[in-house]
C-alpha positions in Angstrom: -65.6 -54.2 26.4 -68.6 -53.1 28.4 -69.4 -49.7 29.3 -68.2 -48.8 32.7 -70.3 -48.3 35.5 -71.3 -44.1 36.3 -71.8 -42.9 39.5 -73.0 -39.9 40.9 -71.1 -37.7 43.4 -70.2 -38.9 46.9 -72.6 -42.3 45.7 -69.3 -44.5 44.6 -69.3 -48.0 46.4 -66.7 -48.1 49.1 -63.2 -50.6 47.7 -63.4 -47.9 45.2 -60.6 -44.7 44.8 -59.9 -41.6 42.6 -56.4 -41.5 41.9 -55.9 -38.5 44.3 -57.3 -40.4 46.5 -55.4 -43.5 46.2 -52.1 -41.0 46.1 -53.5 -39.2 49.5 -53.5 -43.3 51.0 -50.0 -43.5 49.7 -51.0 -46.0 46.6 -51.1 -45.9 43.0 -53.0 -47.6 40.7 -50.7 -49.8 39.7 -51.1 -50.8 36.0 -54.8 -51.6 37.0 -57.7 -51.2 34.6 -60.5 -48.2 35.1 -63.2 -50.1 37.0 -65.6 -47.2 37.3 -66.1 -43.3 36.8 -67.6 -41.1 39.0 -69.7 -37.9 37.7 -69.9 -34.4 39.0 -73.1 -32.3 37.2 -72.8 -28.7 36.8 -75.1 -26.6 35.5 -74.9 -25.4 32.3 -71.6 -27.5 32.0 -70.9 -31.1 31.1 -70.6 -33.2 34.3 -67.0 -33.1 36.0 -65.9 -36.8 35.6 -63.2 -39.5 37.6 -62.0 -42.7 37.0 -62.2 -45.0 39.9 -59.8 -47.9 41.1 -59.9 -50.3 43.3 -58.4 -49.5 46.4 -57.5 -53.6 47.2 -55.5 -54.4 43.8 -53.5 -50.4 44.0 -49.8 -50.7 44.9 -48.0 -49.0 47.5 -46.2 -45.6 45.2 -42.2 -45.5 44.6 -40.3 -44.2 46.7 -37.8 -41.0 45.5 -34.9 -42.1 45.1 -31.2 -40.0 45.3 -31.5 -39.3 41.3 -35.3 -38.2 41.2 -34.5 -35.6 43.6 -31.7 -34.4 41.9 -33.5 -34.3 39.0 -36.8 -32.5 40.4 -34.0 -30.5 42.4 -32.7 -29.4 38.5 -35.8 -29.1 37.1 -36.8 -26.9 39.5 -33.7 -24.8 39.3 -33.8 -24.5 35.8 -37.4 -22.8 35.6 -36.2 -20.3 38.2 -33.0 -19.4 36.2 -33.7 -16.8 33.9 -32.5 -17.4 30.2 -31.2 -13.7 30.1 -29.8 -12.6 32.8 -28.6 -16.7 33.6 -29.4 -15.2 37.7 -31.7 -17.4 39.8 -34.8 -15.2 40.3 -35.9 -16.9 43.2 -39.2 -17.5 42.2 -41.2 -19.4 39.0 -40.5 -17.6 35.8 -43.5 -16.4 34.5 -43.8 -18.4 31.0 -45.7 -15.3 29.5 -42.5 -13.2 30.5 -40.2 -15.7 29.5 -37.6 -13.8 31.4 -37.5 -12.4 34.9 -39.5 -9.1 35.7 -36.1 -6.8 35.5 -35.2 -8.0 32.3 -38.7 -7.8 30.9 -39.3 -4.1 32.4 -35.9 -3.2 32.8 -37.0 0.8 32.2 -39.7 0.4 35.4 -38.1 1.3 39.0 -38.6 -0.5 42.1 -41.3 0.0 44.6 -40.3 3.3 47.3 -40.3 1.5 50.8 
């Protein structure tokens, strides 16, 4: 296999897409192989880098069907349950908490309005 092509930031050929990109046009990749990377330098840091597709062989992206939203629906629902309490916080559990904020300070009182 040959090495794949670099190029620098903003200097990619046009027919070419990041996956972000391709996912902003409403496509995915699509099985496709890597056809290109891109590279960002920094300094003092190694180069930021992305694989590029291309944009004519990328297929349209799945639809959501009924069960993938109830499942993203219950994934969802599951990290704002807290595992103590079993009460729907409302918001994202905090994983360093593991629990939500009344149950991990439940000795703290609430904010005076």
């Amino acid at each position: 296999m040959s090495p794949l092509p670099v190029y620098r930031w903003r200097l990619a050929p046009d027919g070419l897409a990041t996956v972000r990109q391709l996912r902003a046009a409403g496509l995915r990749p699509g099985g496709q192989e890597v056809v290109a990377q891109v590279e960002r330098p920094r300094r003092r840091r190694p180069p930021l880098v992305a694989f590029l597709y291309r944009i004519d062989r990328a297929m349209p992206v799945r639809p959501m069907t009924p069960a993938r939203w109830a499942a993203l629906a219950a994934a969802n629902r599951a990290r704002r349950t807290c595992p103590t309490c079993r009460r729907d916080a409302g918001y994202v559990i905090p994983a360093r908490l593991g629990e939500c904020v009344p149950c991990a300070f439940p000795d703290s009182e609430p904010y005076a309005a």
